[in-house]
KOLTOR-306822 format. One record per residue (C-alpha): residue number from 1; residue in one letter; chain; x, y negated, z negated. Coordinates in nm, 3 decimals, always signed. Each point is the difference from the previous one (the first is absolute). Layout:
REM KOLTOR-306822
ATOM     n   res   chain         u         v         w
ATOM   NUM     A       A         X         Y         Z
...
***
This chain:
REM KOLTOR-306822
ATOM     n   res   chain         u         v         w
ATOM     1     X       A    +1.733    -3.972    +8.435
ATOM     2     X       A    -0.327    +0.224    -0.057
ATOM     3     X       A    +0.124    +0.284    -0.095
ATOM     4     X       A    -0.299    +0.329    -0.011
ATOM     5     X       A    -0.172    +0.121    -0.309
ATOM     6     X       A    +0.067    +0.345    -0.151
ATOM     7     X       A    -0.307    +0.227    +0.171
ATOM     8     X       A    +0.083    +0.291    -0.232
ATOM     9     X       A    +0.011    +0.109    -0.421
ATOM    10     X       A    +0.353    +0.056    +0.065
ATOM    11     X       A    +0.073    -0.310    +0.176
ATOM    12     X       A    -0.180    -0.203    -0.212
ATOM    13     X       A    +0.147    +0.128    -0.324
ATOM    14     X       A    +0.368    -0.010    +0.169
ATOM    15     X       A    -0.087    -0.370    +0.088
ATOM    16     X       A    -0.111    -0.122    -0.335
ATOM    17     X       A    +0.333    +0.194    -0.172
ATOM    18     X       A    +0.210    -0.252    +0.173
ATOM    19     X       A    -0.202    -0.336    -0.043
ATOM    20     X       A    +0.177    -0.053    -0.312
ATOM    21     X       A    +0.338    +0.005    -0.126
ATOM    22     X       A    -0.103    +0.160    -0.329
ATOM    23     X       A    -0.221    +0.256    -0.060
ATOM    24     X       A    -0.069    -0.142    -0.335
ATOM    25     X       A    -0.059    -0.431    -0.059
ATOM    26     X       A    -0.200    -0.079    -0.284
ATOM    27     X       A    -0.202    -0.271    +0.065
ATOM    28     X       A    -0.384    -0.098    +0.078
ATOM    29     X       A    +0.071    -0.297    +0.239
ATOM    30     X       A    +0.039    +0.178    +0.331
ATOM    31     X       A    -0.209    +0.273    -0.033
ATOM    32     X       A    -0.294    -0.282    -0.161
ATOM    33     X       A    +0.079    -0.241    +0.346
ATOM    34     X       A    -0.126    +0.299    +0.223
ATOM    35     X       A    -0.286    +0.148    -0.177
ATOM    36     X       A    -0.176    -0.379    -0.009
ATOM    37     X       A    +0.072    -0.014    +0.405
ATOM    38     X       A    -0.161    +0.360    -0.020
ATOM    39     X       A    -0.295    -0.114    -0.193
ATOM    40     X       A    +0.002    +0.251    -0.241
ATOM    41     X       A    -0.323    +0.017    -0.199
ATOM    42     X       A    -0.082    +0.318    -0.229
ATOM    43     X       A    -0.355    -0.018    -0.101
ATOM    44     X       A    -0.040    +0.291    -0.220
ATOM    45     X       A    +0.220    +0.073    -0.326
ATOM    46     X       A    +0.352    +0.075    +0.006
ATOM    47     X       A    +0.194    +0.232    -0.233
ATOM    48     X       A    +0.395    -0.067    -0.009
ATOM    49     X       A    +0.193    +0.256    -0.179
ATOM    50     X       A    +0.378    -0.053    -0.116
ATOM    51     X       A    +0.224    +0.176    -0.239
ATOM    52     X       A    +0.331    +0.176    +0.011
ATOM    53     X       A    -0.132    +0.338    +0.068
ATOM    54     X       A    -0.371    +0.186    +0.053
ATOM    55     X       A    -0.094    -0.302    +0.278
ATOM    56     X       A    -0.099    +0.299    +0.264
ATOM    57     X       A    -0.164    +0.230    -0.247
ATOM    58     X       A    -0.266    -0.294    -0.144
ATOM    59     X       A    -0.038    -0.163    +0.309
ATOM    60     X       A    -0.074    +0.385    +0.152
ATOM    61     X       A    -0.216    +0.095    -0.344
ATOM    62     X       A    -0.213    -0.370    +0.070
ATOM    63     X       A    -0.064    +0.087    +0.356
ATOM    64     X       A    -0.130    +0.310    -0.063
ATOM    65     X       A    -0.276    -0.123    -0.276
ATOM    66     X       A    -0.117    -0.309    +0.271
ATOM    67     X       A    -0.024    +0.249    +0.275
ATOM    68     X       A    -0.184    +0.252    -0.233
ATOM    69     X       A    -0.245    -0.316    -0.080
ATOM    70     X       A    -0.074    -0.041    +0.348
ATOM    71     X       A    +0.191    -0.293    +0.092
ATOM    72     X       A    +0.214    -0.088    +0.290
ATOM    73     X       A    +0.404    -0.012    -0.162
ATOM    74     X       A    +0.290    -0.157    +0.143
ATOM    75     X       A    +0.311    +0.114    -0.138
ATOM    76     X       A    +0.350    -0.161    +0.090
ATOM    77     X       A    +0.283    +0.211    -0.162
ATOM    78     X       A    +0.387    +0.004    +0.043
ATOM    79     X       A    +0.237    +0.168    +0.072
ATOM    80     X       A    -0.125    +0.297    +0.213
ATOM    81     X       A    +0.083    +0.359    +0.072
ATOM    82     X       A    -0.044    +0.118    +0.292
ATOM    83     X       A    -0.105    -0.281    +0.235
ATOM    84     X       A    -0.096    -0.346    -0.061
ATOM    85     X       A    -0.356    +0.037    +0.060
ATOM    86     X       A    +0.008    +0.159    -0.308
ATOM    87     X       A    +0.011    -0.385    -0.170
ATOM    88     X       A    -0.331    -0.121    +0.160
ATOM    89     X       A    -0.312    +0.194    -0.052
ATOM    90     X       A    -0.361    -0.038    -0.046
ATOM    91     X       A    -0.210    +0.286    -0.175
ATOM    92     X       A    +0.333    +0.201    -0.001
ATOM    93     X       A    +0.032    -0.004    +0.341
ATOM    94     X       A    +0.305    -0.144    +0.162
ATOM    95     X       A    -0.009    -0.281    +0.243
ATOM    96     X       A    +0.010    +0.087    +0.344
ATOM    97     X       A    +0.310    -0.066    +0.240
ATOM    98     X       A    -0.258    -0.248    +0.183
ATOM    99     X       A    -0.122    -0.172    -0.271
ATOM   100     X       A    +0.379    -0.037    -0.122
ATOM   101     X       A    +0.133    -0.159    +0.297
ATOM   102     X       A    -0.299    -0.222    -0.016
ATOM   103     X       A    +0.141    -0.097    -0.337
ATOM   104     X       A    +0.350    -0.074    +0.061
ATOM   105     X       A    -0.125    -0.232    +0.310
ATOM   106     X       A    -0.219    -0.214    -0.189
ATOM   107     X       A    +0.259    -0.032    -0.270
ATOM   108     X       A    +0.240    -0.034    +0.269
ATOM   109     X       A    -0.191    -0.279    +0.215
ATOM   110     X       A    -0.026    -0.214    -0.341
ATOM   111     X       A    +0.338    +0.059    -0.134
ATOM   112     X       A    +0.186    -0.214    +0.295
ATOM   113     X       A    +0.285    -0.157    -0.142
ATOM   114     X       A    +0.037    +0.164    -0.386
ATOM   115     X       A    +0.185    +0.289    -0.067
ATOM   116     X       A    -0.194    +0.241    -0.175
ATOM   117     X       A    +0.188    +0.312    -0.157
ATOM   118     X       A    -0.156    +0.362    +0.121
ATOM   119     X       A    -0.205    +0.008    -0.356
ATOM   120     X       A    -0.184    -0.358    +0.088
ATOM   121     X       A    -0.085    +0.129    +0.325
ATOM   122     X       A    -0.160    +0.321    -0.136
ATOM   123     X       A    -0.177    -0.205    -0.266
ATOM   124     X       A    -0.168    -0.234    +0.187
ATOM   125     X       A    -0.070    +0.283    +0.303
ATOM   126     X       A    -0.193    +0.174    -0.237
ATOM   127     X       A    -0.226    -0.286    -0.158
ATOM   128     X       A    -0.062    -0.141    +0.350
ATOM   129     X       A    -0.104    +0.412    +0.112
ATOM   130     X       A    -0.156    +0.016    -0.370
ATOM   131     X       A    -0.231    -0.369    +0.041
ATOM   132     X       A    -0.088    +0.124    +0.390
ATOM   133     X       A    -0.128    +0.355    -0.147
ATOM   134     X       A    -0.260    -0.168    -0.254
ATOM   135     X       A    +0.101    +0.184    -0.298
ATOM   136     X       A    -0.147    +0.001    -0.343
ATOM   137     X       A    +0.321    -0.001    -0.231
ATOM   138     X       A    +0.361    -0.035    +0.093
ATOM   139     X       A    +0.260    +0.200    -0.201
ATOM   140     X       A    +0.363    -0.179    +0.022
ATOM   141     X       A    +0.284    +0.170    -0.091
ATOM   142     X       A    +0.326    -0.267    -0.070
ATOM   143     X       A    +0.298    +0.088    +0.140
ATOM   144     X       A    +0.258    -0.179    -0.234
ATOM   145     X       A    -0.083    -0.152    -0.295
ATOM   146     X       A    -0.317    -0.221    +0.038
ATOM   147     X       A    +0.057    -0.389    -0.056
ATOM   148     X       A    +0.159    +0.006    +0.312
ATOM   149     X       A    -0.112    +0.251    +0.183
ATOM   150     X       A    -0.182    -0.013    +0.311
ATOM   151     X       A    -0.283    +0.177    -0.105
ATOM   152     X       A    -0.023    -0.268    -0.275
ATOM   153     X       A    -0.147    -0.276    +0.277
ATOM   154     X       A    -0.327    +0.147    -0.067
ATOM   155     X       A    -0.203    -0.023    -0.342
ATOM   156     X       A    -0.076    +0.252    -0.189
ATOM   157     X       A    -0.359    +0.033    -0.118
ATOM   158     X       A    +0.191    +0.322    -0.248
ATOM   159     X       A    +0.389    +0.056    -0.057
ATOM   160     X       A    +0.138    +0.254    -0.132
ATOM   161     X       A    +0.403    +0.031    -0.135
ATOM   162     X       A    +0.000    +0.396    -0.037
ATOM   163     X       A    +0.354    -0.073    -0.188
ATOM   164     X       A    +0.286    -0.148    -0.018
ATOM   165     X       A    +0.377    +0.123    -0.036
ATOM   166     X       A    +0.296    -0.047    +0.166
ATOM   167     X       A    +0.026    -0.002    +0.383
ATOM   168     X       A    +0.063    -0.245    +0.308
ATOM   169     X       A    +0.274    -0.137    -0.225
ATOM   170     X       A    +0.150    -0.223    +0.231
ATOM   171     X       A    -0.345    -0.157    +0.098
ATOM   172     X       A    -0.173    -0.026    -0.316
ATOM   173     X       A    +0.250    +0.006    -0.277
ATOM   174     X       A    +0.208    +0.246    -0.235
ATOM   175     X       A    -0.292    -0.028    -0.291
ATOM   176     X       A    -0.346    +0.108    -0.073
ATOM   177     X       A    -0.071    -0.326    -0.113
ATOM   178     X       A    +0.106    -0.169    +0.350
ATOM   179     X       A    -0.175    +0.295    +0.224
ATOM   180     X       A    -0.291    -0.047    -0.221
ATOM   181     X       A    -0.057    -0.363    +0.119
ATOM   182     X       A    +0.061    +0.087    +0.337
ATOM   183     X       A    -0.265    +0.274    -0.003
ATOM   184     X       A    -0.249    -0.279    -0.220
ATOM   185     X       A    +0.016    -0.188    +0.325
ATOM   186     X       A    -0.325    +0.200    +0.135
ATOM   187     X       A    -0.262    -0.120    -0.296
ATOM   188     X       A    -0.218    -0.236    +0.068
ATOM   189     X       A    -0.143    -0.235    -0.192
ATOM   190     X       A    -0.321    +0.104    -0.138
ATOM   191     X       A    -0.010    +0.317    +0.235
ATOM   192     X       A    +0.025    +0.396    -0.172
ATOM   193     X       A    +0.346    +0.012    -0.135
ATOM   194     X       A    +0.119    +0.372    -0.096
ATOM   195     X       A    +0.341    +0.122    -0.134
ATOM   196     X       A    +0.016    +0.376    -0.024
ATOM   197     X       A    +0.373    -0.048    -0.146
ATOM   198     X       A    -0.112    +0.062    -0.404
ATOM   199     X       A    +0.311    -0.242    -0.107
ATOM   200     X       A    -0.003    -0.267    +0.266
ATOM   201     X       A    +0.306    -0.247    +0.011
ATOM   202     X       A    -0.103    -0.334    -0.179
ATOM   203     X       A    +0.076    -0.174    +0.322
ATOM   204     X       A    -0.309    +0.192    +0.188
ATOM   205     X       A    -0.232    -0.099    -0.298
ATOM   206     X       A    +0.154    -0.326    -0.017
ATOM   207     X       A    -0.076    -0.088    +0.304
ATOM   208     X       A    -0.363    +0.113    +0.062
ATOM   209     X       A    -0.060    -0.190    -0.283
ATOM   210     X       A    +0.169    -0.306    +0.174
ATOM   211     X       A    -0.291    +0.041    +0.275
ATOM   212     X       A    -0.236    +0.062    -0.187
ATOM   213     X       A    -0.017    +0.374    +0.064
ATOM   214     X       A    -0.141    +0.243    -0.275
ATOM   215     X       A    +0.209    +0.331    +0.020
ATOM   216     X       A    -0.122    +0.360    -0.031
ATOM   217     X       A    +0.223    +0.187    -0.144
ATOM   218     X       A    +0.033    +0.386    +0.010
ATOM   219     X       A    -0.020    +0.177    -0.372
ATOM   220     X       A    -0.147    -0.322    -0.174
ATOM   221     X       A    -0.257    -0.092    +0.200
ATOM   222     X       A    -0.124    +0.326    +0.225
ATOM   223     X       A    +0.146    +0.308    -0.168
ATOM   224     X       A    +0.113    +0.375    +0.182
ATOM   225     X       A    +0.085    +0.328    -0.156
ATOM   226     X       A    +0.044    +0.352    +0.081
ATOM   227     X       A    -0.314    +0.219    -0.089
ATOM   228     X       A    -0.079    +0.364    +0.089
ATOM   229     X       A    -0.028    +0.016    +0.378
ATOM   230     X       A    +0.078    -0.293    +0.037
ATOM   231     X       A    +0.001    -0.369    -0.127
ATOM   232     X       A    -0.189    -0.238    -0.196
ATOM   233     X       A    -0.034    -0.365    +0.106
ATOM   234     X       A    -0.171    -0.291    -0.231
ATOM   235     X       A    -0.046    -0.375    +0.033
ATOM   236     X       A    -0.285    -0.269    -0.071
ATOM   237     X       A    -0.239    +0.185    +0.240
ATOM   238     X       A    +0.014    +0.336    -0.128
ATOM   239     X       A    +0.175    +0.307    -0.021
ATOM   240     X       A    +0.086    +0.231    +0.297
ATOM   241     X       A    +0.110    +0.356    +0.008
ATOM   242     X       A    +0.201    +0.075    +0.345
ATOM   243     X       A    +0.131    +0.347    +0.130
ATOM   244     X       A    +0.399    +0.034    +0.040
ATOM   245     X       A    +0.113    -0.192    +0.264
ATOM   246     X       A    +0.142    +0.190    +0.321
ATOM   247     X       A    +0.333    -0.272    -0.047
ATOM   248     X       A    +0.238    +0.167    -0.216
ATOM   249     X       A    +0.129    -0.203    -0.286
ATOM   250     X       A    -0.075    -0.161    -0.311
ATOM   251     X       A    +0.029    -0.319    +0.172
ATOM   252     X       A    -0.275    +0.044    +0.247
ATOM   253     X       A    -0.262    -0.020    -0.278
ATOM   254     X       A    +0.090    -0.322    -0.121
ATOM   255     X       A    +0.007    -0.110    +0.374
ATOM   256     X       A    -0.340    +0.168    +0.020
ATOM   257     X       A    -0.135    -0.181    -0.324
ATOM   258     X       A    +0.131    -0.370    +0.148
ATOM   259     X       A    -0.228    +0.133    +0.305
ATOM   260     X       A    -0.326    +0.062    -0.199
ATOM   261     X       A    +0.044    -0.342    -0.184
ATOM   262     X       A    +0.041    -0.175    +0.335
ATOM   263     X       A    -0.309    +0.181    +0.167
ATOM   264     X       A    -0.210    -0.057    -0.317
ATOM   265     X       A    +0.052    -0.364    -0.003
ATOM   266     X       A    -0.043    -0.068    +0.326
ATOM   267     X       A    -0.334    +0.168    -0.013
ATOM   268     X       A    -0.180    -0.376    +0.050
ATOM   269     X       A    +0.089    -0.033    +0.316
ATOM   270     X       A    +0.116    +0.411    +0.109
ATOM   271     X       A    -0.266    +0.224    -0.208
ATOM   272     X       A    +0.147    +0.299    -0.050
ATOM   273     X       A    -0.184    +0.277    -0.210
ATOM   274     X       A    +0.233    +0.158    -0.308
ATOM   275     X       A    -0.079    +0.378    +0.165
ATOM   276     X       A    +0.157    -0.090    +0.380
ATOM   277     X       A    +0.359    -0.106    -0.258
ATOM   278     X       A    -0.011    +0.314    -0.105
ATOM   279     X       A    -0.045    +0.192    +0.276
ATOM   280     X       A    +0.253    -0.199    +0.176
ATOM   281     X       A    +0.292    -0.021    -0.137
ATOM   282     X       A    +0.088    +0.361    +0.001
ATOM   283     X       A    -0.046    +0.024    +0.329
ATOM   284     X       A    +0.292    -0.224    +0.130
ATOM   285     X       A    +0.315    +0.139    +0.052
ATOM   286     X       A    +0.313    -0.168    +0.165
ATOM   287     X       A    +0.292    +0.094    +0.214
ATOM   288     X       A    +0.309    +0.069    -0.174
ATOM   289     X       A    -0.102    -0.063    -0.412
ATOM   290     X       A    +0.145    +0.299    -0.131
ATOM   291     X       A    -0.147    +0.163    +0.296
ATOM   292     X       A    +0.047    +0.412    +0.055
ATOM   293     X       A    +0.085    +0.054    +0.383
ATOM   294     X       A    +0.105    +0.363    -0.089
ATOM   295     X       A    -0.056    +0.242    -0.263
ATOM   296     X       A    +0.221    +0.348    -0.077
ATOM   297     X       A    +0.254    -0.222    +0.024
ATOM   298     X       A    -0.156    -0.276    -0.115
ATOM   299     X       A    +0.139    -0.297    +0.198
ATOM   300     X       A    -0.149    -0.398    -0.133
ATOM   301     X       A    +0.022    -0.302    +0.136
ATOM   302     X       A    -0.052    -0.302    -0.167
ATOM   303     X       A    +0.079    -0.377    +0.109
ATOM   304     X       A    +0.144    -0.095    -0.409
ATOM   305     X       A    +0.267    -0.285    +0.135
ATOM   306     X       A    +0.035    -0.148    -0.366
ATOM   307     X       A    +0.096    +0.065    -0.388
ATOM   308     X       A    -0.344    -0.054    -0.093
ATOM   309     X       A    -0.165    +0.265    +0.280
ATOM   310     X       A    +0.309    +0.205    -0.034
ATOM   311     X       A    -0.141    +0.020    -0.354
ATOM   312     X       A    -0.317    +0.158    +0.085
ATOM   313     X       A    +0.171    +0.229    +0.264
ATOM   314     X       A    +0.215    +0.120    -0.281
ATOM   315     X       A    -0.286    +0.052    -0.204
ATOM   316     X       A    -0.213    +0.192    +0.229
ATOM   317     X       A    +0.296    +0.243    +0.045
ATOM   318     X       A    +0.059    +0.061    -0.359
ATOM   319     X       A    -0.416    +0.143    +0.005
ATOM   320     X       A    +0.132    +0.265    +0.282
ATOM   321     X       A    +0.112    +0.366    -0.030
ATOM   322     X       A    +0.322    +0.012    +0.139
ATOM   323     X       A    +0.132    +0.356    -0.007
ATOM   324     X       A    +0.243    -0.062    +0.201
ATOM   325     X       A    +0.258    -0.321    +0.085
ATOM   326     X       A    -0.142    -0.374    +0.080
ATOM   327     X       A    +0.145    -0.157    +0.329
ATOM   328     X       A    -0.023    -0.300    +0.151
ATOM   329     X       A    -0.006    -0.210    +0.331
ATOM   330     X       A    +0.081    -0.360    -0.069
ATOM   331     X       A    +0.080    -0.318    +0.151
ATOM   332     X       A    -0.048    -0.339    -0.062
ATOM   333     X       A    -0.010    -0.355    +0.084
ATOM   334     X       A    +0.337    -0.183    -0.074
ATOM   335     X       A    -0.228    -0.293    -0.159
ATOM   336     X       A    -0.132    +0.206    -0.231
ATOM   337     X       A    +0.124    +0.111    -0.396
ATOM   338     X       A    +0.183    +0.324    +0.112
ATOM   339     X       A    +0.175    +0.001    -0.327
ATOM   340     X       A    -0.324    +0.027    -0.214
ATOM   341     X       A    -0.187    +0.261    +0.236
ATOM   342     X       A    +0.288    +0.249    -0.013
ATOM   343     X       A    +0.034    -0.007    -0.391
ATOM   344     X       A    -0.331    +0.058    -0.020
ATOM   345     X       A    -0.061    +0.291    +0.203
ATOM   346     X       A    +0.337    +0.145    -0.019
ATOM   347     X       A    -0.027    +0.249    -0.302
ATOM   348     X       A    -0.272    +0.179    +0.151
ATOM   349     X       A    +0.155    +0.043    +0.347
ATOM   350     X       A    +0.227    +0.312    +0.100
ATOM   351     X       A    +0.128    -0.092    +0.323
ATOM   352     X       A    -0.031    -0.322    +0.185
ATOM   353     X       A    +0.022    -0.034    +0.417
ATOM   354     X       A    +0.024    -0.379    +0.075
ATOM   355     X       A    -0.048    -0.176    +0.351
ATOM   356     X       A    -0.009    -0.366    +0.121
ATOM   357     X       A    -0.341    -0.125    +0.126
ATOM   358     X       A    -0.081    -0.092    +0.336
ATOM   359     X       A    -0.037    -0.376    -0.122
ATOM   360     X       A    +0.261    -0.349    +0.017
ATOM   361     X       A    -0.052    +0.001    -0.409
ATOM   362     X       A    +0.080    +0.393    -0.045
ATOM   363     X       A    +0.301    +0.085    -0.254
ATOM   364     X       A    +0.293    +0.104    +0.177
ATOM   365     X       A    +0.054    +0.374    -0.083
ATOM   366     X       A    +0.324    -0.104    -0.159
ATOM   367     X       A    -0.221    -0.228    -0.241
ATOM   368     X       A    -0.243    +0.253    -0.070
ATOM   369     X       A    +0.293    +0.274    -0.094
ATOM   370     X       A    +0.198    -0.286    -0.178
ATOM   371     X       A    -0.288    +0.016    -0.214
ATOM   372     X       A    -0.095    +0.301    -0.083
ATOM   373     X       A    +0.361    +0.054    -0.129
ATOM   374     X       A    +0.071    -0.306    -0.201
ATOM   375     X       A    -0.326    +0.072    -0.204
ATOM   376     X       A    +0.118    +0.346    -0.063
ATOM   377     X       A    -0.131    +0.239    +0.240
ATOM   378     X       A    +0.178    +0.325    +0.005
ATOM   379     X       A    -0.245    +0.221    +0.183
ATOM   380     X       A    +0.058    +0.088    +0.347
ATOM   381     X       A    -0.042    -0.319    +0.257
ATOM   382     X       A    -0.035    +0.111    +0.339
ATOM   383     X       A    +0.009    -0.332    +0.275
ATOM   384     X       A    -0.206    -0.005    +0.337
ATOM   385     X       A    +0.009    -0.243    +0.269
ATOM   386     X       A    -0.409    +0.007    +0.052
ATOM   387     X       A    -0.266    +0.046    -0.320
ATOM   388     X       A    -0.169    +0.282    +0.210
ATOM   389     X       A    +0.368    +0.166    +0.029
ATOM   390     X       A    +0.002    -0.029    -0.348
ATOM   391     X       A    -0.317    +0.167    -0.042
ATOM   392     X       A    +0.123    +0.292    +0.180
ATOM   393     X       A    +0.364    +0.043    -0.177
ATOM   394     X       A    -0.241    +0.021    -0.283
ATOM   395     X       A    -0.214    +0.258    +0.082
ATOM   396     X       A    +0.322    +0.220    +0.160
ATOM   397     X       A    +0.068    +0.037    -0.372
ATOM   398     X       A    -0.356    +0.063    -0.191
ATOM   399     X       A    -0.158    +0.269    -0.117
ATOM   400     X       A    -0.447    +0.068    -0.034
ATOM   401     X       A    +0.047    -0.127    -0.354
ATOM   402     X       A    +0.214    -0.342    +0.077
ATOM   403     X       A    -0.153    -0.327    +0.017
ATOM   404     X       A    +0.077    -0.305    +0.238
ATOM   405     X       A    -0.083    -0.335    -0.077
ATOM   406     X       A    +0.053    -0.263    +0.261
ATOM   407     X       A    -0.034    -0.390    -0.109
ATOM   408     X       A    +0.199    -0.301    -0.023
ATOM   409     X       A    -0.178    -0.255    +0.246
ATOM   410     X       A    -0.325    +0.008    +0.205
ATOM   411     X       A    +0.276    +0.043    +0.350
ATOM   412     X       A    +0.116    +0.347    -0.175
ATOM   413     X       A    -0.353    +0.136    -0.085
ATOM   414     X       A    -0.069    -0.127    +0.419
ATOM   415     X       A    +0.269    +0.197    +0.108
ATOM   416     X       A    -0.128    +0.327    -0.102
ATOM   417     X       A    -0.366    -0.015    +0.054
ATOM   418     X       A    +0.061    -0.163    +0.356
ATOM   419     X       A    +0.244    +0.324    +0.064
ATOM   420     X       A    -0.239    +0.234    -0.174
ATOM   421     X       A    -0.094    +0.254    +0.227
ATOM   422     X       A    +0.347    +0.072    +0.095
ATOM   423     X       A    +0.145    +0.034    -0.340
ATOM   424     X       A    -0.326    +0.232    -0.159
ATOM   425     X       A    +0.112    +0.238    +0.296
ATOM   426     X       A    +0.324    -0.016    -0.138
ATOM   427     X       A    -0.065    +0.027    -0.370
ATOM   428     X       A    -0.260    +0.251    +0.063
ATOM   429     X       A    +0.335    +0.238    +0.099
ATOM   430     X       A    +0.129    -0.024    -0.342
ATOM   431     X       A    -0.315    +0.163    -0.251
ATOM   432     X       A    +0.124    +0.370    +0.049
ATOM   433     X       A    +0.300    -0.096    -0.205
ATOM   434     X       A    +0.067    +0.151    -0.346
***
C-alpha cells in the first residue's frame, strides 16, 4: 500500500521519529547501505569533530574563521534549540523548510526497506543538501561517540576529539579509556589528527597509532595561555595573540586553540590568513553557553548535561559577584550521571526548583528529588510539573541581587528560551524588590 510522503518540517520530522524503534543503535551498516544508494560524494575537505563536551562551540568557532576566509561552510550540528533547522546550515544560515523536505525525500526514496533511527536520517539529509549546495568545507559534528556514529561514514580530511570524560555510559563504556577509543574512531589514516584533551586516554593514542594516524595534541604540541586581554596561542607555525573570546569559560580557549591548529593545517588545501583567526573567533557566540538572558537579576542558561561541563559551569559561577543567594532551575535526562552533577554544583546553590523534561528519557521528578536528598541537599527544593513553571516559582521568590541558573540538559535550556517572551514579562515584575 503507497502510503503519502510527509509535505511538511513537522511531518517529516514526526515521520522519521517513528522509523525506528530506538532512538539510539550504534552501528555503521544501515546508515552506510543508504548513503551508497544516495551516491554520496563530498569533494571538498571534511572536518569531523567529537569529544565529550565543546562539539558545538569548535564546530561554531571553525565556521566562523571559513566564512571569514571567504568560503562557502556547511555545518551539521546536533542537538538543536529551537527548531531543527538549526542543525543544517550553510554560511550560518539555516536550511530552508523547502530545501529540508527536499532532504528527507531523497533520503527517504533511497532508504526503502532499512530502518534508519531519526539521527541517520538527519545525517545523511544534510550531506545530500550539503553535496547539492557545492560547498567548500563541511563541518560535522558527531552525535555519540564517533566509531560508530553516523557521521563517521564520511572521512575526515581533519578530526578533532575536543576531550574526553565520562558520558553516554551505556553506549560507550564506564571508562575514559573505553570512550576514548570510541571517540578515536573518527582519525583517519594519514589525515590531520588533533586531540585538544592535554592527557588523552592511551586507548585514543593507541589507536591512531594503529592506523597510522599522527596525533596533535593540545599543551605538547600547539600550546594556549591566558595573557592580558586575552590569550596567547603557539605551535610549529608561529605564535598568535587572540582577544578574549565572547564564550565564557576557561574551556572555550582550549576549544578555540584545537580550532586554530585545525585551520592552520589545513591551509594546503583551505588558505586561511593568521589575521581572519583572530578576528574570528571572538566574534562567535552560541545559544545557551553560560548565556545571560537577563541582567538585575541576572538569570543564565547554560546546556552543562555532564560532570565534566558541570565543571566549567561551576567554575564560571565561582568568578561571579553574588550578593545575594544562587538558585537554580534543573532537570535532567534519566540516562545521564545525576549523582555526579548534583555534588558538584550543590555547595554553591541556595535553593533548587526541579521539573521533569518534556522528553521519553527525562528523570521522573521523584528521581530528580531522590537525588538531591541522598547526596545531602538541605536547601529548599521546590518541585514543578513544567521547567518553565519552575522558572516562575523561582522568580516569585528573588530579589534584584539573586541569580538563576538554569541547566541540566539541552531540553531544559529549550524550554526557557522557546517560552522566553512570556517569562521576561514575568520576571521583569520582580526588579522593584528589595
Amino acid at each position: 500500500m503507497h502510503i503519502a510522503k510527509p509535505n511538511t518540517v513537522e511531518g517529516w520530522l514526526a515521520y522519521i521519529e517513528a522509523l525506528h524503534p530506538k532512538s539510539i543503535a550504534m552501528g555503521l551498516e544501515r546508515v552506510a547501505t543508504v548513503a551508497k544508494r544516495l551516491k554520496l560524494k563530498v569533494d571538498c575537505p571534511i572536518v569531523t569533530i567529537a569529544g565529550t563536551n565543546g562539539k558545538g562551540s569548535s564546530c561554531a568557532m571553525l565556521s566562523q574563521v571559513y566564512i571569514d576566509a571567504g568560503y562557502r561552510v556547511g555545518c551539521y550540528t546536533s542537538p538543536h534549540l529551537l527548531r531543527y533547522h538549526e542543525r543544517v546550515r550553510i554560511n550560518n544560515q539555516q536550511i530552508s523548510d523547502q530545501a529540508l523536505c527536499a532532504a528527507f525525500l531523497a533520503v527517504e526514496t533511497a532508504r526503502q526497506e532499512v530502518e534508519l533511527t531519526y539521527f541517520e536520517m538527519g545525517t545523511l539529509a544534510a550531506m545530500w543538501y550539503f553535496i547539492e549546495s557545492e560547498l567548500d568545507v563541511v563541518i560535522l559534528e558527531v552525535g555519540l561517540g564517533g566509531r560508530l556514529d553516523a557521521v563517521n561514514i564520511f572521512d575526515a580530511d581533519c578530526a578533532i576529539v575536543t576531550n574526553v570524560d565520562l558520558d553516554h555510559t551505556d553506549y560507550l563504556g564506564d571508562t575514559r579509556e573505553k570512550i576514548g577509543f570510541e571517540k578515536a574512531g573518527v582519525y583517519r589514516s594519514n589525515q590531520i589528527a588533533i586531540c585538544g584533551d592535554p592527557s588523552p586516554p592511551q586507548s585514543l593514542l593507541d589507536y591512531a597509532q594503529t592506523i597510522g594516524a599522527e596525533v596533535k595534541i593540545a599543551q605538547r604540541d600547539y600550546v594556549v595561555k591566558q595573557a592580558a586581554n586575552g590569550w596567547c596561542y603557539q605551535d610549529q607555525f608561529g605564535t598568535l595573540l587572540l582577544p578574549a573570546l565572547a564564550l565564557v569559560g576557561d574551556f572555550q580557549i582550549n576549544n578555540a586553540a584545537s580550532v586554530v591548529y585545525a585551520a592552520r593545517s589545513l591551509r594546503t588545501r583551505l588558505p586561511v590568513a593568521d589575521e581572519v583567526i583572530v578576528d574570528a573567533l571572538p566574534k562567535v557566540e552560541l545559544l545557551g553557553r553560560f548565556q545571560y538572558l537577563h541582567h538585575h537579576p541576572d538569570v543564565i542558561v547554560d546546556v552543562a548535561h555532564n560532570a565534566h561541563a558541570v565543571q566549567s559551569l561551576v567554575e564560571n559561577l565561582a568568578k561571579l559577584n553574588i550578593k545575594g543567594r544562587l538558585i537554580t532551575v534543573f532537570s535532567m535526562l534519566a540516562d545521564k550521571d545525576i549523582a555526579s552533577v548534583v555534588s558538584l554544583l550543590s555547595p554553591q546553590i541556595d535553593e533548587w526548583h526541579i521539573a521533569e523534561i518534556e522528553h521519553p528519557r527525562a528523570a521522573t521528578l521523584h528521581e530528580l528529588k531522590n537525588t538531591l536528598i541522598t547526596h545531602g541537599v538541605s536547601v529548599p527544593i521546590h518541585a514543578a510539573l513544567k521547567v518553565e513553571d519552575a522558572f516562575v516559582a523561582a522568580c516569585n521568590n528573588m530579589t534584584k541581587n539573586d541569580k538563576i541558573v538554569i541547566f541540566g540538559s539541552f531540553f531544559t535550556v529549550a524550554a526557557i528560551l522557546s517560552n522566553w517572551q512570556q517569562l521576561e514579562v514575568m520576571l521583569n515584575g520582580t526588579q522593584d524588590k528589595a
